[in-house]
N, C-alpha and C positions, 0 to 999 in steps of 0.2 A: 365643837362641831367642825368637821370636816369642809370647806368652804369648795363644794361639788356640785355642781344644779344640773338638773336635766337637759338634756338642748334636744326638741324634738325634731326628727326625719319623717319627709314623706318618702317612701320606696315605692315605683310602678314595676313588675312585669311585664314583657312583653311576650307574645306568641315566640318559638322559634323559627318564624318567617323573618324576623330580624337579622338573622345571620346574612342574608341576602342584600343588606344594605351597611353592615356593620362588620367589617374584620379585625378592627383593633378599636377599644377604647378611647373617649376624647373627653377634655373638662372645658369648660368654659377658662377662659387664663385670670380669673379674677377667684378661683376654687381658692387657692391657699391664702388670699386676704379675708374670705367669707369664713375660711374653717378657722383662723385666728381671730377674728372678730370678738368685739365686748358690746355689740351692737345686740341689743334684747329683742331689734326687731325681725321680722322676718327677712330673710336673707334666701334668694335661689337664683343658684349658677348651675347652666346644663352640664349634667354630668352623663354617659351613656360606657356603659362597660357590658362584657360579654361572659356566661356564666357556662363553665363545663360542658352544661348539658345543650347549650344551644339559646336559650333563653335571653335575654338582655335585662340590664339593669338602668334604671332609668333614677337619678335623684340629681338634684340632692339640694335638698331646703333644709335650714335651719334656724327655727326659732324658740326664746325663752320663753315657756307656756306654761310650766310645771312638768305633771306627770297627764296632762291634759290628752287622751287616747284619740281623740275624735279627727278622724278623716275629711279634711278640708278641700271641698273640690277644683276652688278656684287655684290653690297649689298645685295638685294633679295638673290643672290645663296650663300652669306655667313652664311643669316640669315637662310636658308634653312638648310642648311649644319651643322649648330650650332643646329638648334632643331632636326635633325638625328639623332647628337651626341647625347643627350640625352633622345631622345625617335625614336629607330632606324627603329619601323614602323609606322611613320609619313613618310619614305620615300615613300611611295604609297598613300597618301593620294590628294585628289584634292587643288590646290590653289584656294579660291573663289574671291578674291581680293587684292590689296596693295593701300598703300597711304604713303605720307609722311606728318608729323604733327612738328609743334616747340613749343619749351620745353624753358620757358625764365630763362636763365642762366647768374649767376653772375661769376666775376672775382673768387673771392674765393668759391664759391662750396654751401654759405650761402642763404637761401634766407634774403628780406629788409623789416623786419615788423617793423612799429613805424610811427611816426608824423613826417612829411618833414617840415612843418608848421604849424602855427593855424589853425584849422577846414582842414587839409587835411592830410589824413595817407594814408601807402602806406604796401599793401603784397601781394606781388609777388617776382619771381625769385625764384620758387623752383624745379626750372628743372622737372625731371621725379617723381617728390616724391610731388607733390601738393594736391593728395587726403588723401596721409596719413597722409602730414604734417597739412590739413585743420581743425581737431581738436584744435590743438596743438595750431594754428595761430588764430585760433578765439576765444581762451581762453586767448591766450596772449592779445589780441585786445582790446577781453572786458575789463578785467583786470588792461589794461591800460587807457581804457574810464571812466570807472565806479570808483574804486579806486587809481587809479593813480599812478597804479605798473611802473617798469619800463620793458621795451624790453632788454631782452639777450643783452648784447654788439656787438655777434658774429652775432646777426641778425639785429642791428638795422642801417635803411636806409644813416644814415649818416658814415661810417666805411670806406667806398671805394673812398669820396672823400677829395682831398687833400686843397681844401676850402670849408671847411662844408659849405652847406649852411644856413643860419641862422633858428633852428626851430619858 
């Protein structure tokens, strides 16, 4: 089995009255020790980002819960409370929605790119970092299909288990 677990997010929207206190995205400076974390417990660092349409993105929590869906409010009012801190007239701004999403995370903080087997690869497990790292992971991929480079060490599928399985 694949050594992958859930890591769940809470996401707020805001009204697009947030543009009015928001012109560029801000994280808390402790985001990339929370997003590498092996820590199961809850973790939330103000994150606020800005969406095409106007809209604002508000998160970002992470905790091992399962596939656990249920909308926790006292997260909401931290997340809230974390994006005041850094933009402190977003406090009058409207909520337009929340959700929670899962982010597949590894033991060590890596994600698993490389071949499990003949004719079958595998990349995934890159927590909250999957569109930035999707470059990155599709050059490695190719790179491995086409000239027969090898995958990072620190990423490749087989590291996390204690009987490789044979590729």
């Amino acid at each position: 089995q694949v050594p992958i677990e859930p890591r769940r997010g809470h996401v707020i929207v805001l009204d697009r009255a947030a543009q009015r206190h928001v012109r560029v995205g801000a994280m808390g400076s402790e985001y990339a020790d929370v997003a590498h974390s092996a820590d199961p417990a809850l973790r939330v660092v103000p994150l606020v980002t800005m969406t095409a349409n106007g809209t604002a993105l508000v998160g970002a929590s992470r905790e091992r819960v399962g596939f656990d869906e249920q909308i926790d409010l006292a997260i909401l009012r931290a997340l809230c409370a974390g994006a005041v801190r850094l933009f402190p007239g977003l406090a009058e701004v409207p909520v337009i929605r929340c959700w929670v999403g899962f982010r597949p995370w590894t033991p060590d903080g890596f994600p698993m790119v490389g071949r499990l087997r003949e004719r079958l690869w595998l990349a995934a497990g890159h927590e909250g970092e999957g569109i930035t790292y999707a470059p990155l992971t599709g050059e490695i991929v190719g790179r491995a299909l086409l000239n027969g480079d090898t995958v990072p060490p620190e990423w490749s599928p087989h590291r996390l288990w204690k009987d490789e399985p044979t590729p």
